[in-house]
N, C-alpha and C positions, 0 to 999 in steps of 0.2 A: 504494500500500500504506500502511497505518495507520503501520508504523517509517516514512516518510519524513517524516510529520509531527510536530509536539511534542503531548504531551499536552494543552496549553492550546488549541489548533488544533482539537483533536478536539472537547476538552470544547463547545467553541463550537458546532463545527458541531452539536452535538446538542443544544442551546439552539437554534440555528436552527433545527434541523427541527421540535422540540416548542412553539417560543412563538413564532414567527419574526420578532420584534423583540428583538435583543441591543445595550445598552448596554455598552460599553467602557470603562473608565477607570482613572486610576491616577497615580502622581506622576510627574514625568516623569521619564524617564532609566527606566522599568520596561520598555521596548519596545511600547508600542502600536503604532505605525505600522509594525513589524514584522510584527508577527502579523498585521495588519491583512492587511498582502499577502499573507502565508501562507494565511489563511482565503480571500483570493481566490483563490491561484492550486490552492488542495484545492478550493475549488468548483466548478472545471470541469474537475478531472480523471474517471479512473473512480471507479465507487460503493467509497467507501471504509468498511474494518470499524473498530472502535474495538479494542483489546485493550489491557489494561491493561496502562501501562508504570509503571519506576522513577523516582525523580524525577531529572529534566532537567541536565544542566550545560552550562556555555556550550562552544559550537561552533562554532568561528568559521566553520567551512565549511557547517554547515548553516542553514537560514532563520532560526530563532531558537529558543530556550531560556529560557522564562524562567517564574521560577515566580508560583502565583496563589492569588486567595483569590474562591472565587465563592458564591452565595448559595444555591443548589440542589443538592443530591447527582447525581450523574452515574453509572446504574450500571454499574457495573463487572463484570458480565460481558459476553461478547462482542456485539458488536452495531454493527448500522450504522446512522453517526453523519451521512451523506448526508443535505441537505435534498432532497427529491424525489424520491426512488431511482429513479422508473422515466421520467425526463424526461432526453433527453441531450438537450437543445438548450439550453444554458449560455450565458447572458453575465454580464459582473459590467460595475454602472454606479457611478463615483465623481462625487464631489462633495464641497465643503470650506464649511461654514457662515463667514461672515464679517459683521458689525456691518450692512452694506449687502445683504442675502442677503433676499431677495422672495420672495412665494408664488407670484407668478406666473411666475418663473424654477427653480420645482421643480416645479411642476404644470403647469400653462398659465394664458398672460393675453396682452395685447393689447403689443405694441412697435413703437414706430413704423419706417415702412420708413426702410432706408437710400439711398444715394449718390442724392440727391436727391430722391428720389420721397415723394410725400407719403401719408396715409395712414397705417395700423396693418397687423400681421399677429400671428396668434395664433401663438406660442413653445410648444415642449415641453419640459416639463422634466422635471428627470432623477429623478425617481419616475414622473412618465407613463409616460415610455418606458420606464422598467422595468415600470414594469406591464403596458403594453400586451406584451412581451417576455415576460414571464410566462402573459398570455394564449393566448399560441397554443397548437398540440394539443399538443407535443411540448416546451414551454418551460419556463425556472425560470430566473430572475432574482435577486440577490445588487445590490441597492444601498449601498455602503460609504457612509458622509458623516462624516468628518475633521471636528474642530472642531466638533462639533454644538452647545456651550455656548458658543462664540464669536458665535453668530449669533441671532437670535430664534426662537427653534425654534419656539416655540407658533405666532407669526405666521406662519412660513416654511411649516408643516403643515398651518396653517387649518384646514379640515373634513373633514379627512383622520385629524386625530389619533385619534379614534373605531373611522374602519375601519381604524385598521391591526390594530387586536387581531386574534388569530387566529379567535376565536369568529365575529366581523361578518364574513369576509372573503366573497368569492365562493362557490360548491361548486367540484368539483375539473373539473365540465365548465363552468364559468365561467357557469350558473346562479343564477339568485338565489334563497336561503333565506329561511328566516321571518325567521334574525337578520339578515342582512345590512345591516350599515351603507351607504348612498350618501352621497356629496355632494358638493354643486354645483361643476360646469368652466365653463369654455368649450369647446365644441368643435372642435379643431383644423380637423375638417372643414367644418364650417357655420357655425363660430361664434356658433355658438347656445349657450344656457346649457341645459346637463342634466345628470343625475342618473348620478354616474360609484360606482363601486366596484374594491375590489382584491382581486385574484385570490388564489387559497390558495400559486400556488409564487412568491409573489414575498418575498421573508425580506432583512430590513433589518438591517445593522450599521452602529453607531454608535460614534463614539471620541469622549472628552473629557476635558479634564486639571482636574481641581476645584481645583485649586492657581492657576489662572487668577484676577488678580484684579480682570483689566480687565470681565470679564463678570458680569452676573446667575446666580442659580442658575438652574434648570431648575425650571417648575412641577411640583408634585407631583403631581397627577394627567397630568401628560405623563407624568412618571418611572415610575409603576404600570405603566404600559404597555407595558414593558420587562423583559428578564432579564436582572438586571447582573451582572457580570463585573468584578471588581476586580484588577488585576496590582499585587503590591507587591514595598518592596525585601527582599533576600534574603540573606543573605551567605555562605549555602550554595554558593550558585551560584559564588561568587569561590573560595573555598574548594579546593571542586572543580579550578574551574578552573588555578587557581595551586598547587594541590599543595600547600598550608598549612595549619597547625594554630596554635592559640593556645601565642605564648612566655609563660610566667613565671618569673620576674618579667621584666619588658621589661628588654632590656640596654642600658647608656648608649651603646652602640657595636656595631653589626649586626653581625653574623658571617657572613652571605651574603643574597642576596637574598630570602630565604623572610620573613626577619624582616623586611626595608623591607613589603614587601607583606602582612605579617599583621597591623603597627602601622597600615597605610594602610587597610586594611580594619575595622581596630577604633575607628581615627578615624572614619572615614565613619561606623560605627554611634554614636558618640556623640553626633554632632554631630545624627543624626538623631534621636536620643533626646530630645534637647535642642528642634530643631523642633516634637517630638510634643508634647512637653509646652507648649512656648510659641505655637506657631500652627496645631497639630493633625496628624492625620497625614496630609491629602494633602498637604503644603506640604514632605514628605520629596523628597529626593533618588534616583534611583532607583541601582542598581547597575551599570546601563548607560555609565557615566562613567569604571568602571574596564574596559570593554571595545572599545571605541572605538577604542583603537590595535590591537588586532588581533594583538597581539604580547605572547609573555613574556617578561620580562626575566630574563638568562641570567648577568649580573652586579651588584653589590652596585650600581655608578654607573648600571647601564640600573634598576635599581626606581626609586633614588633620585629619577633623572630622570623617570622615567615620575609618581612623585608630587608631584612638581612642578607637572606639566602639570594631574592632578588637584587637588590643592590649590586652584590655580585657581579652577578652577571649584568648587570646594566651598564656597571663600569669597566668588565673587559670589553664589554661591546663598541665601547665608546673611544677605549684606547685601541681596539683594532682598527675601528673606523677612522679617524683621527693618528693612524702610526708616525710616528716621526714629527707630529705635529703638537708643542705642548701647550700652545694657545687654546689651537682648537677644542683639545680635552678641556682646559679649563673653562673656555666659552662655553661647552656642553652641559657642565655641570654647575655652569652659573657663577664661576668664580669672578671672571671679571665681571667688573661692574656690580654686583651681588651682594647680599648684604653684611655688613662685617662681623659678623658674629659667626659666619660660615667657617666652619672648622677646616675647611682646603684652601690655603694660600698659594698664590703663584710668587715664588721668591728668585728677586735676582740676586746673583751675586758671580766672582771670577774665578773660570778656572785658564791657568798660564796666563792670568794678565788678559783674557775674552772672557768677554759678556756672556753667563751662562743664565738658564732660568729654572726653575725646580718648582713642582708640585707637589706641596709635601701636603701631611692630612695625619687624621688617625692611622698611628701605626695600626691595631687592631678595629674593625667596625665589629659592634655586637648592639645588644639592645638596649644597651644605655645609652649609645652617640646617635644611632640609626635616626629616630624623629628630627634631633637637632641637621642632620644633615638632607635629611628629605623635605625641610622647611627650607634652607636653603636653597637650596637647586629650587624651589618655586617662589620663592624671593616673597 
């Protein structure tokens, strides 16, 4: 049924069934690799309807919740959001792009035998066999690939990027059309080189974190190819979830735990304010760092503590984002300019006779400094 899924779940499948290449992405911590299993495990259940829901809060008992921003309108009256509505024979194929990731290990190509024997044998990779899985009378295929901007996509695609559009693909009895895009395999069976094509129910999802900064972008003309899907951070969602509204003025001292957690969530959006503006916005943090523990805190010392654990991580995130940069770190967390009571100074002082500057702070954060420094950073 459409209520066991999120709306963003939905939204996808019906990008799948209409373009059937969906790009994923999003800062991290927004849940891709959530949803990601979500859309797998709604793709091979029964044909499901879409019905328009409210928006989302987090649930830690159901698959995920989390809110988005996509590039297409998705309409909203009733309707089913099924890739393939009349194929029950489902599989879903993963795969995770990485620096070392080959075309011949997504499609087919030659690898030599092993435990001793000498010789090549032709490999299938995991688009073939979704494809070929696609092809049968009764099939439909769902290839996931994690990482897709980790790895050479263009390379890893070859001459495939073409026919994945929906327009080139096969006919629906795996016929070839006027438009249909081919090109060149090996053939697992003969090993021959021929003229291959992909079938209309085979619908590809793709994840990727643009905040990556080990990797290249993704060529434009790959990216066209695609219906992107952007999940961003939210703080609706915490909101919700925590039963909190905005205190003012912030009090120098919490009066229950509603307040640790509304300061902890007005931190996070500052800091990411401050990302947006100095390294753009997929280099945000997502909201998923306050959900993690799975648990709400029932007392003034479990928030405390729980934003501790966060801080953490808000502030490796802030020094990866910002590396080499020690302004930037300090503009994120509100030092410049910020108010002087903020326990992190920015100090200059000389090392060999040059101008050095230093971020010093609490050597330990726990729950005794945590409030004074999350008032801070919200000034």
């Amino acid at each position: 049924m459409a209520n066991s899924y999120s709306t963003e779940c939905l939204e996808i499948l019906d990008l799948l069934k209409r373009r059937r290449n969906v790009l994923l992405s999003g800062a991290p911590g927004t849940g891709k690799s959530r949803l990601l299993g979500e859309v797998a495990e709604a793709f091979v259940t029964n044909p499901i309807v879409f019905a328009p829901t409210s928006l989302p809060i987090h649930d830690p008992s159901s698959v995920i919740a989390i809110p988005r921003e996509i590039e297409e309108e998705v309409d909203t009256a009733l309707q089913s959001v099924w890739p393939g509505t009349n194929r029950n024979d489902r599989k879903v194929y993963r795969t995770a792009f990485h620096q070392n990731s080959k075309n011949r290990e997504f499609i087919t190509g030659l690898m030599p035998l092993t435990n001793g024997q000498s010789g090549f044998r032709v490999v299938k990779g995991s688009l073939y066999r979704a494809s070929e899985y696609a092809k049968l009378p009764n099939g439909a295929s769902l290839l996931i690939i994690d990482e897709i901007n980790r790895g050479p996509a263009v390379q890893v695609f070859g001459g495939s990027i073409v026919s994945i559009e929906p327009e080139k693909r096969l006919a629906e009895d795996n016929s070839i059309r006027t438009q249909t895009q081919s090109f060149e395999i090996i053939d697992p069976v003969s090993g021959d080189i021929i003229e291959y094509a992909l079938p209309e129910h085979l619908y590809i999802l793709a994840a990727m974190n643009q905040a990556d900064a080990s990797v290249e972008p993704l060529d434009v003309a790959f990216l066209r190819r695609w219906a992107p899907y952007r999940l961003v951070p939210n703080s609706t969602v915490l909101r919700k979830y925590y039963s909190v509204s905005t205190t003012n003025p912030i009090p120098t001292t919490p009066l229950d735990e509603k307040q640790v957690m509304d300061l902890g969530i007005r931190a996070w959006e500052e800091i990411n304010k401050q990302i947006r503006l100095g390294r753009g916005p997929e280099f945000q943090l997502g909201h998923g760092i306050f959900l993690s523990s799975g648990s709400i805190p029932n007392t003034i010392d479990e928030a405390l503590l729980e934003m501790v654990h966060i801080w953490e991580t808000l502030k490796t995130h802030v020094e990866e984002v910002f590396f080499g940069d020690l302004r930037g770190i300090a503009s994120a967390i509100n030092v410049i300019g910020g108010p002087t009571y903020h326990p992190y100074k920015l100090v200059e002082s000389t090392f060999a006779d040059e101008p050095r500057l230093e971020l010093v702070g609490p050597a330990v954060v726990n729950v005794g400094n945590i409030y004074d420094i999350l008032r801070a950073v919200v000034g």
